[in-house]
mmCIF entry with sequence, helices, sheets and N, C-alpha, C, O atoms, coordinates in Angstrom:
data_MODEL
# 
_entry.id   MODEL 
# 
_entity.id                         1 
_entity.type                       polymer 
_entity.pdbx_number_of_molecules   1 
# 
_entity_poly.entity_id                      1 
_entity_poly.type                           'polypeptide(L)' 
_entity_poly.nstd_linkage                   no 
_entity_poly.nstd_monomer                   no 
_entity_poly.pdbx_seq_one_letter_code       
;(UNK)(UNK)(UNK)(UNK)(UNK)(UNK)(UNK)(UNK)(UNK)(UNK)(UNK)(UNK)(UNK)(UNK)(UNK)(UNK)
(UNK)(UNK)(UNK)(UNK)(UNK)(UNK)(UNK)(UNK)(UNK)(UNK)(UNK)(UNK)(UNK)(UNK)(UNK)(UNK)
(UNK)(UNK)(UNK)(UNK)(UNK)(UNK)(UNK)(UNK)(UNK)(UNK)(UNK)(UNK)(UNK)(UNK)(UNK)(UNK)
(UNK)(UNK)(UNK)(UNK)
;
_entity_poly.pdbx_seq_one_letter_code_can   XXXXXXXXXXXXXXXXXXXXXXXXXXXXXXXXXXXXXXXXXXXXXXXXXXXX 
_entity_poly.pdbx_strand_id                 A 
# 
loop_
_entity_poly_seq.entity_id 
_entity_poly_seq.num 
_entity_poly_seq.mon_id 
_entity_poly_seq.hetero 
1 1  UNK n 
1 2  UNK n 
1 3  UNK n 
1 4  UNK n 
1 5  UNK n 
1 6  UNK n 
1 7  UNK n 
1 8  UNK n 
1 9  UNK n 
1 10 UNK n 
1 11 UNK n 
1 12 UNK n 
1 13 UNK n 
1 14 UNK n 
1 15 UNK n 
1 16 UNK n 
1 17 UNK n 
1 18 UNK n 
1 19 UNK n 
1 20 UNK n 
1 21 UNK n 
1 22 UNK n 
1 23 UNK n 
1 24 UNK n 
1 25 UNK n 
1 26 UNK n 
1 27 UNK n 
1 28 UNK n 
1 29 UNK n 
1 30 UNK n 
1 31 UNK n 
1 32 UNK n 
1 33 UNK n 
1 34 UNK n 
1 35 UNK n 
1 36 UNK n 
1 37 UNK n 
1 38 UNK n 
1 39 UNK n 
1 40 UNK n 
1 41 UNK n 
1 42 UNK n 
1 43 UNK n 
1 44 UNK n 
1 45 UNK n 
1 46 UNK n 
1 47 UNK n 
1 48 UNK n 
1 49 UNK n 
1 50 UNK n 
1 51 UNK n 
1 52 UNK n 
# 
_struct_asym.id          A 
_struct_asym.entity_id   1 
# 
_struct_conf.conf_type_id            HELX_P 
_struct_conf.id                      HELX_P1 
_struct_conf.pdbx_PDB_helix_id       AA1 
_struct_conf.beg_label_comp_id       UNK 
_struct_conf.beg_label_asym_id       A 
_struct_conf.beg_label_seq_id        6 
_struct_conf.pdbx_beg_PDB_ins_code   ? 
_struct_conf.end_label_comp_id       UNK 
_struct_conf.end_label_asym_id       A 
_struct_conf.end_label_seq_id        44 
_struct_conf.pdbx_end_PDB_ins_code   ? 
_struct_conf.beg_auth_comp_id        UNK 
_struct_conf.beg_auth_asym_id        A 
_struct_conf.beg_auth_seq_id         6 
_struct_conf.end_auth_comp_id        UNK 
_struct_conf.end_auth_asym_id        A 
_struct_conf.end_auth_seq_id         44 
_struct_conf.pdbx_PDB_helix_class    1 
_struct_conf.details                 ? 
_struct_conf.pdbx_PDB_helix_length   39 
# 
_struct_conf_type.id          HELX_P 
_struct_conf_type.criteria    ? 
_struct_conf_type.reference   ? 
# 
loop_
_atom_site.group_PDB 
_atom_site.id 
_atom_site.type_symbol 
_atom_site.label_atom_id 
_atom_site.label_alt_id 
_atom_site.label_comp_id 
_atom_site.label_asym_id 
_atom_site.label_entity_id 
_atom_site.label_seq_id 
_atom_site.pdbx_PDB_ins_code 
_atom_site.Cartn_x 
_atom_site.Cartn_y 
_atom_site.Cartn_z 
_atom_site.occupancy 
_atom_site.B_iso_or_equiv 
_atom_site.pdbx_formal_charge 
_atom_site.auth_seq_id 
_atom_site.auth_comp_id 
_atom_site.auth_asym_id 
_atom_site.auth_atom_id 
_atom_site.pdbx_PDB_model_num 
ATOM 1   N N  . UNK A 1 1  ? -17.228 -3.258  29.272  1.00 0.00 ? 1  UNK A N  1 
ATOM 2   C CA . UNK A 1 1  ? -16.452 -4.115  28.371  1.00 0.00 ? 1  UNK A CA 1 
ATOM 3   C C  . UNK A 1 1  ? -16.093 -5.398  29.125  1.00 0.00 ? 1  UNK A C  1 
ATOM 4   O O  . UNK A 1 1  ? -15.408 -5.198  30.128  1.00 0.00 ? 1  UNK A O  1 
ATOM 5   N N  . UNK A 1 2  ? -16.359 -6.485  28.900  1.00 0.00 ? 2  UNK A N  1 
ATOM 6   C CA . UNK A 1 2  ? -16.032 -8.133  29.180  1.00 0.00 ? 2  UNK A CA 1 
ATOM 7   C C  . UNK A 1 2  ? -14.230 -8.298  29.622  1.00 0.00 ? 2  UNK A C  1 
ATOM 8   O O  . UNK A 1 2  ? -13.443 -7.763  28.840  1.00 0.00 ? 2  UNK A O  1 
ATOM 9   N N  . UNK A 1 3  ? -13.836 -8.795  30.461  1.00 0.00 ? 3  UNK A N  1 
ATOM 10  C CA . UNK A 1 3  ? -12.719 -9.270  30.453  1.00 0.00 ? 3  UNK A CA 1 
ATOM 11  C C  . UNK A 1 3  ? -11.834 -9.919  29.856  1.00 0.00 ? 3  UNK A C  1 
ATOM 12  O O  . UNK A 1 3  ? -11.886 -11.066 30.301  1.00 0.00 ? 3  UNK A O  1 
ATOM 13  N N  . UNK A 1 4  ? -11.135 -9.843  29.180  1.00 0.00 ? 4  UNK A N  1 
ATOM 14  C CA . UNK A 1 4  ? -10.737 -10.282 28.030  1.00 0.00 ? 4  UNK A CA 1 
ATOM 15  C C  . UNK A 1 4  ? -9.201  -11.148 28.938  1.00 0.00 ? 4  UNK A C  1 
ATOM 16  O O  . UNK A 1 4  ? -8.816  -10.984 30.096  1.00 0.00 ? 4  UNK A O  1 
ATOM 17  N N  . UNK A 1 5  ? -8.660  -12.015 27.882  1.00 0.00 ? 5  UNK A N  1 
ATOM 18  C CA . UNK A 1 5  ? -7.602  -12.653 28.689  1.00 0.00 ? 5  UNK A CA 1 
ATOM 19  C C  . UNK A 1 5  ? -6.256  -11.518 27.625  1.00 0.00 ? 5  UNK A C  1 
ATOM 20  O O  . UNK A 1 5  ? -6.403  -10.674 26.740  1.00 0.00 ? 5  UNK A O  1 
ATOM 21  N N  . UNK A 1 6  ? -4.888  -12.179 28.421  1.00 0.00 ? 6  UNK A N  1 
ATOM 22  C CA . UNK A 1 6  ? -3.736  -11.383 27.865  1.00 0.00 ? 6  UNK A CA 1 
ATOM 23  C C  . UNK A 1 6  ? -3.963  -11.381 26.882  1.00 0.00 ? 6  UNK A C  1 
ATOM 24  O O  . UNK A 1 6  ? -4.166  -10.318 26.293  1.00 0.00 ? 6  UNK A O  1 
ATOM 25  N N  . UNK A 1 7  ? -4.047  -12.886 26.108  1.00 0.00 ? 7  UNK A N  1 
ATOM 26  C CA . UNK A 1 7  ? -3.858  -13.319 24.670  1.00 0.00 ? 7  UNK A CA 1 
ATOM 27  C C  . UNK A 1 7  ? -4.390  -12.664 23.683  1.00 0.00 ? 7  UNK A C  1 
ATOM 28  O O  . UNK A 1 7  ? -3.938  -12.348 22.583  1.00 0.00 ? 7  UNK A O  1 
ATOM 29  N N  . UNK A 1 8  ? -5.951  -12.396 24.459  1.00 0.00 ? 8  UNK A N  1 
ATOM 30  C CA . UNK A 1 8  ? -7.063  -11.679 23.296  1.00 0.00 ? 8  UNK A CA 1 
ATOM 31  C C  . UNK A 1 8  ? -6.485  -10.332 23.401  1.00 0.00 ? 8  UNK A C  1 
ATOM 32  O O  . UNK A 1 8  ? -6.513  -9.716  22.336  1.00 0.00 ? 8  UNK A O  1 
ATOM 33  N N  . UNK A 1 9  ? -5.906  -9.634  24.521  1.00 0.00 ? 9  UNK A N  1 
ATOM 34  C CA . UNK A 1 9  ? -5.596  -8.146  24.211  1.00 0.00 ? 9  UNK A CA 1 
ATOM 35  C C  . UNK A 1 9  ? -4.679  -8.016  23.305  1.00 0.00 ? 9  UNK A C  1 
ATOM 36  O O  . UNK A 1 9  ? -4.554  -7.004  22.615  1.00 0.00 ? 9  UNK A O  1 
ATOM 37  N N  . UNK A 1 10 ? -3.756  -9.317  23.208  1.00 0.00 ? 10 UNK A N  1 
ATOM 38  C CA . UNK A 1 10 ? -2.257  -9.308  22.149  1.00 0.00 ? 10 UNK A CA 1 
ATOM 39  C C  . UNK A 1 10 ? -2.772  -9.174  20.765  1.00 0.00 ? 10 UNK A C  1 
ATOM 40  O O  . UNK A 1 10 ? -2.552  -8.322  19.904  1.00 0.00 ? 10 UNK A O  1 
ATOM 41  N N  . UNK A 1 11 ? -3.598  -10.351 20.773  1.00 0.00 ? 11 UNK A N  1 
ATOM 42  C CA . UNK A 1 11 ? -4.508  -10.390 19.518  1.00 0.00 ? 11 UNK A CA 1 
ATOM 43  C C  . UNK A 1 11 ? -4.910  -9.137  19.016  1.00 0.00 ? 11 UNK A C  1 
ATOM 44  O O  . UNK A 1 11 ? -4.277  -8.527  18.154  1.00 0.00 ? 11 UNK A O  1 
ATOM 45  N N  . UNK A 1 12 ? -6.018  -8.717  19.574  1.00 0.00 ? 12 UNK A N  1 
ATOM 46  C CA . UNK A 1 12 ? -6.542  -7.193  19.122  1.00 0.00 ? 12 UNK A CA 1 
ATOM 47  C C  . UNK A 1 12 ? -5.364  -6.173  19.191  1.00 0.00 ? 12 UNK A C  1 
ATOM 48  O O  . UNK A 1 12 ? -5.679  -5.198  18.508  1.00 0.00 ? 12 UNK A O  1 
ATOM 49  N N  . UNK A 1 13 ? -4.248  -6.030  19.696  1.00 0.00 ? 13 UNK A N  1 
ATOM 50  C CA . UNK A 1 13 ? -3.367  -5.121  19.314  1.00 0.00 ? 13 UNK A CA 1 
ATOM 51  C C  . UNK A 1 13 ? -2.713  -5.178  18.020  1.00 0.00 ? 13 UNK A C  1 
ATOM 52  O O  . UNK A 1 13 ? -2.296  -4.217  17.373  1.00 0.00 ? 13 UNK A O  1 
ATOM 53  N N  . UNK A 1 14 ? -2.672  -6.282  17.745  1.00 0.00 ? 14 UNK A N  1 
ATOM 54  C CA . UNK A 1 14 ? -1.841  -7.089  16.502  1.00 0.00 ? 14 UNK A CA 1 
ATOM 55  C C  . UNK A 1 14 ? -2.740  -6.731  15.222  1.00 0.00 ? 14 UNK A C  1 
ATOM 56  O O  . UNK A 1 14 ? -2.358  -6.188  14.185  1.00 0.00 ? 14 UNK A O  1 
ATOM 57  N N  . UNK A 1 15 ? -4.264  -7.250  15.613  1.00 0.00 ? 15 UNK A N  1 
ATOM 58  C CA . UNK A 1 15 ? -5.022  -6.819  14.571  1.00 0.00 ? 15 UNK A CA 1 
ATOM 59  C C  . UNK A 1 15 ? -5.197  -5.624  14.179  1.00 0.00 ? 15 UNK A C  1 
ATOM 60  O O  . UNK A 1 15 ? -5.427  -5.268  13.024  1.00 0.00 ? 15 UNK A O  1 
ATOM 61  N N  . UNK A 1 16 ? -5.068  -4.787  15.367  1.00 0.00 ? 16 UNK A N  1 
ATOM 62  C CA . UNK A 1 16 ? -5.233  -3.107  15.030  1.00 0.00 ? 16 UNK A CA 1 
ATOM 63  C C  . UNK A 1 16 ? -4.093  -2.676  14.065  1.00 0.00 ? 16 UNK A C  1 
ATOM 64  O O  . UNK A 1 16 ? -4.461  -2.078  13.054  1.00 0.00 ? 16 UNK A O  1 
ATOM 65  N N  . UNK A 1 17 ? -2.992  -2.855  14.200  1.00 0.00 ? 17 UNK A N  1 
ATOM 66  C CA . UNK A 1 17 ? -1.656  -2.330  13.841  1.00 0.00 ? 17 UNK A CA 1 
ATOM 67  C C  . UNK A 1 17 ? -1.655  -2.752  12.338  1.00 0.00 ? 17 UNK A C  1 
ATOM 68  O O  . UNK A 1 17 ? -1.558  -1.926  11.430  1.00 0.00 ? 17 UNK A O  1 
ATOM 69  N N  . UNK A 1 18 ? -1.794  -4.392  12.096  1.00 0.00 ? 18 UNK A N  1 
ATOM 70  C CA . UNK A 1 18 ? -2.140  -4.982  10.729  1.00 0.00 ? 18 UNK A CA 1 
ATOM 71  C C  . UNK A 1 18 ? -2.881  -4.051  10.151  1.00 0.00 ? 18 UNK A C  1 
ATOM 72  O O  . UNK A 1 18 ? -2.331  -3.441  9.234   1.00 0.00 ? 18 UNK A O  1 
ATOM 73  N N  . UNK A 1 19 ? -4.199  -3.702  10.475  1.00 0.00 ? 19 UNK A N  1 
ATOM 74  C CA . UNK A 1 19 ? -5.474  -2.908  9.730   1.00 0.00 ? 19 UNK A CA 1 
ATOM 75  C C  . UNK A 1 19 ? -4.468  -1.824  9.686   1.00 0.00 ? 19 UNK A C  1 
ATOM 76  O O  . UNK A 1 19 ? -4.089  -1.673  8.525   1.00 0.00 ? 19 UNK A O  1 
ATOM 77  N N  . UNK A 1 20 ? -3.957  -1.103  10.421  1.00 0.00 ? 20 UNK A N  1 
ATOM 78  C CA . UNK A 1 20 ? -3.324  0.172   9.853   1.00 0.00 ? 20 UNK A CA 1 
ATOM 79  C C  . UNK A 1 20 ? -2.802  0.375   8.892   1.00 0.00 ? 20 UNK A C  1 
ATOM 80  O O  . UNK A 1 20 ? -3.124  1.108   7.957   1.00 0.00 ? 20 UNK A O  1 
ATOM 81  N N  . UNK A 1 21 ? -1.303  -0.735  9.151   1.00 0.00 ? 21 UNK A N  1 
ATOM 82  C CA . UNK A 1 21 ? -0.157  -1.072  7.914   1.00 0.00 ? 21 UNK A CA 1 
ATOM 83  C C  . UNK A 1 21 ? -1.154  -1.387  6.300   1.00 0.00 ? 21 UNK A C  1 
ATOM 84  O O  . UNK A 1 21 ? -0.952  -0.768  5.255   1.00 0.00 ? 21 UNK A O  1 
ATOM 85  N N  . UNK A 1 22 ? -2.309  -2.589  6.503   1.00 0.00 ? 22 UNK A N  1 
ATOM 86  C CA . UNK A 1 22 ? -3.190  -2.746  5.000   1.00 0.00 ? 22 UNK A CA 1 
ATOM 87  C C  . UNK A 1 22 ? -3.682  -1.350  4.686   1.00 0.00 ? 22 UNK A C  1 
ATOM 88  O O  . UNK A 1 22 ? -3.711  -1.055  3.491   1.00 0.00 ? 22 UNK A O  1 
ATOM 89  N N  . UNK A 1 23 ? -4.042  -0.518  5.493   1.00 0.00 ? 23 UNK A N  1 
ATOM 90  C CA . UNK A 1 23 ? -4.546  0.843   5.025   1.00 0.00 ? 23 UNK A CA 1 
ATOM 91  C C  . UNK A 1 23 ? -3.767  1.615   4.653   1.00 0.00 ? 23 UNK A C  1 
ATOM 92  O O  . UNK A 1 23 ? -4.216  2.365   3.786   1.00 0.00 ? 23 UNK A O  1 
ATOM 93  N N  . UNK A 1 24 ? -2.393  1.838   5.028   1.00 0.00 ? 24 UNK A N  1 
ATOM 94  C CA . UNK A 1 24 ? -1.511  2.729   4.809   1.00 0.00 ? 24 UNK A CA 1 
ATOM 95  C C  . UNK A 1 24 ? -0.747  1.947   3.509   1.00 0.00 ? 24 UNK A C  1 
ATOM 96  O O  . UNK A 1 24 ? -0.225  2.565   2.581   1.00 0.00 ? 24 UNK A O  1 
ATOM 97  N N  . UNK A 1 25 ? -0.778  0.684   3.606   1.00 0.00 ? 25 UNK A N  1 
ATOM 98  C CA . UNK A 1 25 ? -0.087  0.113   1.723   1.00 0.00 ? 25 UNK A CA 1 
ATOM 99  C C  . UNK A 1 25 ? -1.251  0.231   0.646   1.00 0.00 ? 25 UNK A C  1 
ATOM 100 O O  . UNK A 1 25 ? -0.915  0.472   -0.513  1.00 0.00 ? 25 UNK A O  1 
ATOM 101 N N  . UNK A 1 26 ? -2.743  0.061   0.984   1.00 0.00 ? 26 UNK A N  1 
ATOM 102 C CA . UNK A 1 26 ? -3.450  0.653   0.261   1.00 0.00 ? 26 UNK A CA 1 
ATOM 103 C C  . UNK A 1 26 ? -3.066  1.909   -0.569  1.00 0.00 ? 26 UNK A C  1 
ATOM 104 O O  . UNK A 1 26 ? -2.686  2.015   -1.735  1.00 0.00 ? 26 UNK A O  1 
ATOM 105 N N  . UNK A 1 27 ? -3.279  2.790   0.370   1.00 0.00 ? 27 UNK A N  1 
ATOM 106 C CA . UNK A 1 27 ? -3.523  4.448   -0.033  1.00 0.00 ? 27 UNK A CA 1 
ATOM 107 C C  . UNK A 1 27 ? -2.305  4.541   -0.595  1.00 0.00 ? 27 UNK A C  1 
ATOM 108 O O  . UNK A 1 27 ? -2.376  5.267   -1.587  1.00 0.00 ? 27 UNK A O  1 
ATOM 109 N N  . UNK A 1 28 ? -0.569  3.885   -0.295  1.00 0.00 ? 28 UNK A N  1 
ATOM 110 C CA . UNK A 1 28 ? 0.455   4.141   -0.934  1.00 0.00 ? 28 UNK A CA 1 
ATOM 111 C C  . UNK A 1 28 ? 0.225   4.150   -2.290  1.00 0.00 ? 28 UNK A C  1 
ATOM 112 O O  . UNK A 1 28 ? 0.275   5.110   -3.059  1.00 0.00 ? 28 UNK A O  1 
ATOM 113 N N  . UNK A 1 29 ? -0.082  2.773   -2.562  1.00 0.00 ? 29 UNK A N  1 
ATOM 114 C CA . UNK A 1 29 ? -0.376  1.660   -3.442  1.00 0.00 ? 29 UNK A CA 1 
ATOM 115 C C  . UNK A 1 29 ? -0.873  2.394   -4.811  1.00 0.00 ? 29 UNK A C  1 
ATOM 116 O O  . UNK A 1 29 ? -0.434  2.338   -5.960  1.00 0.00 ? 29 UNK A O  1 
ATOM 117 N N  . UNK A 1 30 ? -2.105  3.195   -4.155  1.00 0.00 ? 30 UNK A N  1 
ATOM 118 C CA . UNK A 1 30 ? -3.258  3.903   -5.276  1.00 0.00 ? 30 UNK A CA 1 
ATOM 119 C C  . UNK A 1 30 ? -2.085  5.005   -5.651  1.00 0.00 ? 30 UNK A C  1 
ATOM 120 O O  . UNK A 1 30 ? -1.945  5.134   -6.868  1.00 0.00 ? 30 UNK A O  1 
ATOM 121 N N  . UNK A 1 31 ? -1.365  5.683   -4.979  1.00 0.00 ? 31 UNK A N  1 
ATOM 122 C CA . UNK A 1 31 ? -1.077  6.953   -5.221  1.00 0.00 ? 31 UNK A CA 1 
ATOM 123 C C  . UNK A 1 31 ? 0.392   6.200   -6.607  1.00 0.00 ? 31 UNK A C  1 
ATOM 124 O O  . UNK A 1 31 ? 0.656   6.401   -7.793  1.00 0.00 ? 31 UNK A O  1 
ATOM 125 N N  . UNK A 1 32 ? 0.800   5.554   -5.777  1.00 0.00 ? 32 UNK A N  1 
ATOM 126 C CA . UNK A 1 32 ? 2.406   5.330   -6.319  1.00 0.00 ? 32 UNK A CA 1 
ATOM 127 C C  . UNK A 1 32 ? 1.686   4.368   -8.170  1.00 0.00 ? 32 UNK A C  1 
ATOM 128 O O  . UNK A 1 32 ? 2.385   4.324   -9.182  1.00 0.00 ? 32 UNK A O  1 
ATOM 129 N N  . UNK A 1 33 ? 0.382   3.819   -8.093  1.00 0.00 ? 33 UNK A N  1 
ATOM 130 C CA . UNK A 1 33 ? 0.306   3.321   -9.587  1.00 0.00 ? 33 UNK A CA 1 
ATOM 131 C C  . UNK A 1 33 ? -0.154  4.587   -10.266 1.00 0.00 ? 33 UNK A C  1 
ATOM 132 O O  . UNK A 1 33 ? 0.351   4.648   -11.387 1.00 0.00 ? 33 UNK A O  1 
ATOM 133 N N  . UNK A 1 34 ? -1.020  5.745   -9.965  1.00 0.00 ? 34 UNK A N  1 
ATOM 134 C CA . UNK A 1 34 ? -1.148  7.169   -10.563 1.00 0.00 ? 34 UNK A CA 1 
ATOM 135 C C  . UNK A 1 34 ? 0.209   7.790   -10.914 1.00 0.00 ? 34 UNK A C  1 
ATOM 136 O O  . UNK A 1 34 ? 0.575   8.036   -12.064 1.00 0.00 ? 34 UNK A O  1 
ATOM 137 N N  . UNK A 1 35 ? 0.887   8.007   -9.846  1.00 0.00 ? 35 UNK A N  1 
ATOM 138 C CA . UNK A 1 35 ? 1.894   8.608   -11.008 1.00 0.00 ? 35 UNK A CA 1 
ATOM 139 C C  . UNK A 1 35 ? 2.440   7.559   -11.670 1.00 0.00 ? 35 UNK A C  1 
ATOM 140 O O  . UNK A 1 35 ? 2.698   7.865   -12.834 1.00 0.00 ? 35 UNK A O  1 
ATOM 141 N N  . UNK A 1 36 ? 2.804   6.099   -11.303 1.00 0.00 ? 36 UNK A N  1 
ATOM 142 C CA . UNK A 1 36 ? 3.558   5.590   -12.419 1.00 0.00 ? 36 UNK A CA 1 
ATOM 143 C C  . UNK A 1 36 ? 2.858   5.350   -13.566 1.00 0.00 ? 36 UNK A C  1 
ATOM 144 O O  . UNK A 1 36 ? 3.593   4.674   -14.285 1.00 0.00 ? 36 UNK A O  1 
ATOM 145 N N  . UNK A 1 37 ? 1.823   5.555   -14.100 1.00 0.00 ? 37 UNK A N  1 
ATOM 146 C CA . UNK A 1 37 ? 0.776   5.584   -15.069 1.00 0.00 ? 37 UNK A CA 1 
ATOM 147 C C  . UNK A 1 37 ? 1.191   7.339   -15.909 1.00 0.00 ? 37 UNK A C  1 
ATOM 148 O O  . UNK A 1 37 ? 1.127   7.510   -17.126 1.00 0.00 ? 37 UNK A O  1 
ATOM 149 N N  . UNK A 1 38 ? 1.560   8.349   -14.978 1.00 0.00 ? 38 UNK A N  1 
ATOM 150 C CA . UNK A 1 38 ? 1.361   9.543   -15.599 1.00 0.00 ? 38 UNK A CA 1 
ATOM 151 C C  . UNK A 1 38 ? 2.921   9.415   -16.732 1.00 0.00 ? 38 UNK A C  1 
ATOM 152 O O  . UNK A 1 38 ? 3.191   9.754   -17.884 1.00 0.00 ? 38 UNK A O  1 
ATOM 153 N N  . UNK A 1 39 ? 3.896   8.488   -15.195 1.00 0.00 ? 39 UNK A N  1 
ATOM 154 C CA . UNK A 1 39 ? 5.010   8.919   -16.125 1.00 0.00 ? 39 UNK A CA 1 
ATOM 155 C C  . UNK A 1 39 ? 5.381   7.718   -17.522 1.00 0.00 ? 39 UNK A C  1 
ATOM 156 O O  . UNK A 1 39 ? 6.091   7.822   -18.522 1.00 0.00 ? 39 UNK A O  1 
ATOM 157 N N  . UNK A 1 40 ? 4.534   6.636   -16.998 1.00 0.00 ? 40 UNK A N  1 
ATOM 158 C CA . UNK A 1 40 ? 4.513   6.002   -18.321 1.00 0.00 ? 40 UNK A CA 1 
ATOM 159 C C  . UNK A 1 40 ? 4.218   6.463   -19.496 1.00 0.00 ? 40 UNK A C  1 
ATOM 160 O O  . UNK A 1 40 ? 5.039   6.218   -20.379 1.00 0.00 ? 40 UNK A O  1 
ATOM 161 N N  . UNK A 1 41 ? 3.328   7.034   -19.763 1.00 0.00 ? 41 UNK A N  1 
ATOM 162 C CA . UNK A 1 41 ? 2.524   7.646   -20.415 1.00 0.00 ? 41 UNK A CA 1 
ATOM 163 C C  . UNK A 1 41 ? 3.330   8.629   -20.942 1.00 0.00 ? 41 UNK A C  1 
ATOM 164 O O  . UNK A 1 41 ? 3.436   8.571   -22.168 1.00 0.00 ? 41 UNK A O  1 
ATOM 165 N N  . UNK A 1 42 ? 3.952   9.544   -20.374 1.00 0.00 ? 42 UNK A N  1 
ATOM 166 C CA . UNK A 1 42 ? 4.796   10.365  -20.822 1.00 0.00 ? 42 UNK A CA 1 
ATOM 167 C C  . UNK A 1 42 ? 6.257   9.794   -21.120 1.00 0.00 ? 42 UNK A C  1 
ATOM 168 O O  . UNK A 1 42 ? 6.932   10.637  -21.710 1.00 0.00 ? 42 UNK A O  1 
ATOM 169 N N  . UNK A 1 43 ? 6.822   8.796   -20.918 1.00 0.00 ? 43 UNK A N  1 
ATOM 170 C CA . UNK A 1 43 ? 7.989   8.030   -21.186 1.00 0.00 ? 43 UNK A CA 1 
ATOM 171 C C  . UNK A 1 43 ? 7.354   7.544   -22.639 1.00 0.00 ? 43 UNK A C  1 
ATOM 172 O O  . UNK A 1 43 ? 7.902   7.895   -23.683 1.00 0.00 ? 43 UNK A O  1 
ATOM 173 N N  . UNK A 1 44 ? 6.508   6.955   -22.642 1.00 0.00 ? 44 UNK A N  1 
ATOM 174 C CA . UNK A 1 44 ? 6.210   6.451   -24.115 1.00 0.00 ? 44 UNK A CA 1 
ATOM 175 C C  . UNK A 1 44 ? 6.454   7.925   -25.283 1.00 0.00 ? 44 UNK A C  1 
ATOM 176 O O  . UNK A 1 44 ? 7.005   7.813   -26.378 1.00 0.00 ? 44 UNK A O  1 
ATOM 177 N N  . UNK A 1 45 ? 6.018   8.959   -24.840 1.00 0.00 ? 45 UNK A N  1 
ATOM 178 C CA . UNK A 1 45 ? 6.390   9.659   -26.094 1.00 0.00 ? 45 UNK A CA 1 
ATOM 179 C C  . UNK A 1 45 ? 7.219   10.448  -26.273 1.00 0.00 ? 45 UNK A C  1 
ATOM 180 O O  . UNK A 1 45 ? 7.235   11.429  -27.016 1.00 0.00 ? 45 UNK A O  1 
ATOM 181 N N  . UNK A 1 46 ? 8.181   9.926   -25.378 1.00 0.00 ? 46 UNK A N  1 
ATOM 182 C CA . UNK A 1 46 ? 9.814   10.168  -25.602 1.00 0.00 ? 46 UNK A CA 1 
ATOM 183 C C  . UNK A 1 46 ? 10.388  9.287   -26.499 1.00 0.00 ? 46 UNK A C  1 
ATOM 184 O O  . UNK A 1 46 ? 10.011  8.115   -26.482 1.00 0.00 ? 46 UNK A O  1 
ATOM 185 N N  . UNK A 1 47 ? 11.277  9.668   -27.318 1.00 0.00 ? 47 UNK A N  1 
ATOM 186 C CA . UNK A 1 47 ? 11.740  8.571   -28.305 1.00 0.00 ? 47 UNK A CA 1 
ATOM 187 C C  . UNK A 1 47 ? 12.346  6.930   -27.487 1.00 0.00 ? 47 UNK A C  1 
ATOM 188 O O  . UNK A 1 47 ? 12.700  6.786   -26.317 1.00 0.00 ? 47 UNK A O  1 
ATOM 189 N N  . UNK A 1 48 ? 12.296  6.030   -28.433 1.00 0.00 ? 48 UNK A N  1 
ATOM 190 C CA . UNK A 1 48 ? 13.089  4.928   -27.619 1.00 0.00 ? 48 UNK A CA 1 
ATOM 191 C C  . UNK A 1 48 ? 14.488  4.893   -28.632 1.00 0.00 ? 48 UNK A C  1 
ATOM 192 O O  . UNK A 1 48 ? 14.896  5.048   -29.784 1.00 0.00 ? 48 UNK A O  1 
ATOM 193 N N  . UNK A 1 49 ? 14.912  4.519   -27.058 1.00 0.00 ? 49 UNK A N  1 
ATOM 194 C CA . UNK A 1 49 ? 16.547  4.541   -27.223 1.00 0.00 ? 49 UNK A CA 1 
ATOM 195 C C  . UNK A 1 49 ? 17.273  3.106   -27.422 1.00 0.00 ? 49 UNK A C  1 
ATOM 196 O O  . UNK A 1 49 ? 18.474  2.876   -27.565 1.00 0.00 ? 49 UNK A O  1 
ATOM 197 N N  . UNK A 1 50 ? 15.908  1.994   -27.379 1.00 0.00 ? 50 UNK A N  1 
ATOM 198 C CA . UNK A 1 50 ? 16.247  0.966   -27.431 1.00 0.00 ? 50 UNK A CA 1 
ATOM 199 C C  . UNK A 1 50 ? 16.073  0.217   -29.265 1.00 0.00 ? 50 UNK A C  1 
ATOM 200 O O  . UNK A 1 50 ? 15.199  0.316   -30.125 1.00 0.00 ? 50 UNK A O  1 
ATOM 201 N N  . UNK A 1 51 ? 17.200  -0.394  -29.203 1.00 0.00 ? 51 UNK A N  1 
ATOM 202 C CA . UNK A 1 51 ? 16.957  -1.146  -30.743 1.00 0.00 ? 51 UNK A CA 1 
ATOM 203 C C  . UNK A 1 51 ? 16.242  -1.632  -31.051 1.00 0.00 ? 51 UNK A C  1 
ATOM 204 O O  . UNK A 1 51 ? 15.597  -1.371  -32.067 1.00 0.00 ? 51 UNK A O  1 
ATOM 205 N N  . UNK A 1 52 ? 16.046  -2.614  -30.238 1.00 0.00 ? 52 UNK A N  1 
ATOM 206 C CA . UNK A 1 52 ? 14.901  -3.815  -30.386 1.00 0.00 ? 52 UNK A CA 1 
ATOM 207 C C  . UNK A 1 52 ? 13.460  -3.476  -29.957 1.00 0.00 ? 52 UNK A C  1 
ATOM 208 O O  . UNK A 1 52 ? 12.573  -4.325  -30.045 1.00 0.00 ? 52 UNK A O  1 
# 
C-alpha cells in the first residue's frame, strides 16, 4: 500500500464513517416508510374524527 499523507488517512476515515451513516439512514429509511405505509393504510379505515 503507497504512503499516504495524514490528511488522506483523515480523509478516508471520514469517508468510511459517512458511507456507513448513508447506509445505515438508507436501510432505516426503507424500513420506517413500510410500516408507515402499513399504518396509513390502516388509519385510513378507521373512521375520521376530523370535520373537515
Amino acid at each position: 500500500m503507497p504512503q499516504l499523507s495524514p490528511l488522506n488517512w483523515i480523509l478516508l476515515f471520514l469517508l468510511f464513517w459517512a458511507a456507513v451513516l448513508v447506509v445505515s439512514v438508507l436501510i432505516w429509511w426503507t424500513k420506517k416508510n413500510s410500516f408507515a405505509c402499513m399504518t396509513s393504510k390502516k388509519a385510513s379505515i378507521l373512521e375520521n374524527k376530523w370535520n373537515w
